[in-house]
N, C-alpha and C positions, 0 to 999 in steps of 0.2 A: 504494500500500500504506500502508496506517496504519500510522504507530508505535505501538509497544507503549506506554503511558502507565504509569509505576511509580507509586503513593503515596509519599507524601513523608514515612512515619513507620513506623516499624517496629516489632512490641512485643518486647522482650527482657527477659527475667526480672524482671518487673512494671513495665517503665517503655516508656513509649513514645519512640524514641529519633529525633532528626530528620535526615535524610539528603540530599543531591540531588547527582546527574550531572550533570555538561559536557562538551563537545565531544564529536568523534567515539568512538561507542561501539565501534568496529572499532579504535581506537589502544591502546595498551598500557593498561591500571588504573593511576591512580596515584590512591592514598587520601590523603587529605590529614586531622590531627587537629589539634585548637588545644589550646594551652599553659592552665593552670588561671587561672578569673577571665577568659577571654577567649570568642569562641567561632567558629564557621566564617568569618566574617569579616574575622578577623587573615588570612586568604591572599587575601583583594581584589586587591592590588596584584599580586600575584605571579600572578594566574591567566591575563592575556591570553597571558603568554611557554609558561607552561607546557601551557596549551592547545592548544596550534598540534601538542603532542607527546604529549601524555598523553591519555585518556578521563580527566577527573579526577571521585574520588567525595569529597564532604566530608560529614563528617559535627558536629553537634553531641554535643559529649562529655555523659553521663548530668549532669545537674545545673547541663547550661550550654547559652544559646541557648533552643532554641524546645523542646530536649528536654526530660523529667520530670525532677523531684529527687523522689526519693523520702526520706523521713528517712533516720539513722544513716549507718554504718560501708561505705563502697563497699571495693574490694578489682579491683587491678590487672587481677586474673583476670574479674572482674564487667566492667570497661570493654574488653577484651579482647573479651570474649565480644559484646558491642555493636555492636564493628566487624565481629566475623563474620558476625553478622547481618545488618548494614545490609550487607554485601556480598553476602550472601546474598538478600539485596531486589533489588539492586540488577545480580542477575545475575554477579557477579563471582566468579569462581572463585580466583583467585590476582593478586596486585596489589604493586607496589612501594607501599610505605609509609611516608610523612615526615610526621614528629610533633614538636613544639616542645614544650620540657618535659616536661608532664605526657604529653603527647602522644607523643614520644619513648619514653618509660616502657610506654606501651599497646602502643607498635609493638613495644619489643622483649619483653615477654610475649605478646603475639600470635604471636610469632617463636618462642618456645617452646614455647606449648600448641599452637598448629596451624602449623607449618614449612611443610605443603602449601600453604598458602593464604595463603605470605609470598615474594615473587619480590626481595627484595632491600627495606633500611631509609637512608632518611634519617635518619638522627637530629641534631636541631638545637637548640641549645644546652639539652641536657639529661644526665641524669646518671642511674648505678646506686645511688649512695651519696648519699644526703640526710642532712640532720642532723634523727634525731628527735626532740629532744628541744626544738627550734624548730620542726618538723613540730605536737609535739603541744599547742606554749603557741598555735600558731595554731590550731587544731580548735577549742579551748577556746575565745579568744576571738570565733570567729566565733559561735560558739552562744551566747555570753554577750550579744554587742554587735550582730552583725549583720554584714554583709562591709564595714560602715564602718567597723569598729575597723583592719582592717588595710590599707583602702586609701590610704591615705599609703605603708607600707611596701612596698605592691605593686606601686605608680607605681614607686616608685624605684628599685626592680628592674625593672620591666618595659623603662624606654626613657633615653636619658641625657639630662643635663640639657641639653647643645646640642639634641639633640634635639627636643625639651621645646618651647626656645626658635624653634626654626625652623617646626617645624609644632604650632605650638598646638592645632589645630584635632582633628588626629590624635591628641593627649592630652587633649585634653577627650572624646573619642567613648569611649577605650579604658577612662577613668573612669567614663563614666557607663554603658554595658557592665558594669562592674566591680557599680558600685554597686543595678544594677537586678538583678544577682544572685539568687537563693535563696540565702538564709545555708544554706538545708541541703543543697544544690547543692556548696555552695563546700568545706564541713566534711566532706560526703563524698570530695571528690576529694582534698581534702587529707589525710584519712584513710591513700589511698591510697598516698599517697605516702610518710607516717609509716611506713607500715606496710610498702614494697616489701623485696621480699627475690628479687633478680635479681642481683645484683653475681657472684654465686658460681656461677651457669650462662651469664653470658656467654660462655663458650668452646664450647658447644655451638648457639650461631647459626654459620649456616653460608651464611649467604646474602650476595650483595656487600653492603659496607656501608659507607657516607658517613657521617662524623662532622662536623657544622659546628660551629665556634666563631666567637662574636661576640668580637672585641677589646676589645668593652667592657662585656660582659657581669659583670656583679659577682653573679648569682646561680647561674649554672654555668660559671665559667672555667674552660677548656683545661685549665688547673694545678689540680687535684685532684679534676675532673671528667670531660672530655671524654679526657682522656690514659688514664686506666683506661678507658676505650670501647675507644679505641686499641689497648691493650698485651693485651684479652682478647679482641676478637672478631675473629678471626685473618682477614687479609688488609686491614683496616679501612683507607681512607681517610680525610684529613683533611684538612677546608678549613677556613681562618679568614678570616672579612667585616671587614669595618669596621661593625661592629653593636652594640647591646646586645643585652639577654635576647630582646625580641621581634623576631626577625631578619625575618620576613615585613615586618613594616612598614618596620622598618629601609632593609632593604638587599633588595628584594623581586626587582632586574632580576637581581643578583649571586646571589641566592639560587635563582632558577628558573636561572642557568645550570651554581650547580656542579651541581644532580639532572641538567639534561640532558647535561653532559658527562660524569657518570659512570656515566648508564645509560641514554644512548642510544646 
């Protein structure tokens, strides 16, 4: 019997979005999002463990990877609407869902506008409350300068400076990633992020829900971040790695094992 061959692109409210499956498609869904500035490929290291248990779907977020940037203002709801799609591509009805920042943010609005076609969220070092007014001096100068303006500050949140220093190699890839961007790729996610207004219906996710915190994350620490995840989305666990902000890289064996010990 021939398998079914899916495309690898899916079109959603004028952008062409890019997607692809792994492993057994008989094993659970688990959707996989990357954090802003990065793209499907921050879960590399993490996919041989998670494989073995998940059908995993990744997709590239609108304005990053192989997907479309379309100009202007993206909206949570908009990248949302992308994964429904690409799940919808992808034959996927209902899926657990683990998102790294910006990623995070998609899964839990996805969580909200369609609940049937959310079987439980990862959420990994990401947050409801951003600061917009550092939100909006970034928008600005990406459209100004380019995603070079801000990738010094992006590095430095992204992974720590041991880090940095042990796998060089692993931070020169995430730069130049970074740097080979759409400025208007990068302006729109981060738009969305300016713009999230989710903090205030976190209590109506109902679905099991994993909170990761990286130890060394200095762009969404446990303390004024990951703790409101905690104290709103009723029943929420909570694991903390020995990470920064980009936990996939980081800590990818530690990271594939809290999703399978907490929902398999």
């Amino acid at each position: 019997v021939r398998a079914r061959c899916l495309m690898p692109f899916i079109r959603s409210q004028g952008a062409d979005i890019y997607w692809k499956v792994e492993g057994d498609t008989a094993a659970p869904s688990l959707v996989l999002l990357n954090s802003i500035g990065t793209d499907m490929d921050l879960w590399d290291a993490a996919i041989p463990a998670l494989r073995h248990r998940f059908s995993l779907l990744r997709i590239d977020t609108r304005g990053h990877g192989a997907s479309d940037a379309p100009a202007g203002d993206y909206e949570l709801s908009m990248l949302a609407g992308d994964v429904a799609a690409a799940m919808d591509a992808a034959d996927v009805e209902a899926a657990l869902v683990a998102g790294v920042s910006l990623g995070g943010m998609i899964a839990m609005q996805l969580a909200m506008d369609a609940p049937e076609r959310v079987t439980g969220l990862a959420l990994i070092c990401t947050s409801a409350t951003m600061d917009r007014s550092a939100w909006t001096a970034r928008v600005e100068k990406v459209r100004e300068e380019g995603v070079a303006g801000i990738a010094d500050l992006a590095m430095s949140r992204f992974l720590s400076p041991s880090f940095v220093q042990a796998r060089p190699e692993i931070a020169a890839s995430v730069r130049r990633g970074l740097l080979c961007m759409e400025p208007a790729g990068y302006a729109g996610c981060a738009a969305a992020i300016r713009d999230m207004d989710i903090a205030d219906r976190l209590q109506t996710i109902s679905v099991p829900t994993l909170v990761v915190s990286g130890d060394r994350d200095t762009s969404t620490p446990f303390v004024g971040h990951g703790e409101h995840l905690i104290e709103r989305i009723s029943g929420a666990q909570h694991v903390m790695l020995d990470a920064a902000h980009l936990a996939p890289l980081d800590a990818p064996n530690a990271l594939a094992d809290a999703i399978i010990d907490a929902f398999v």
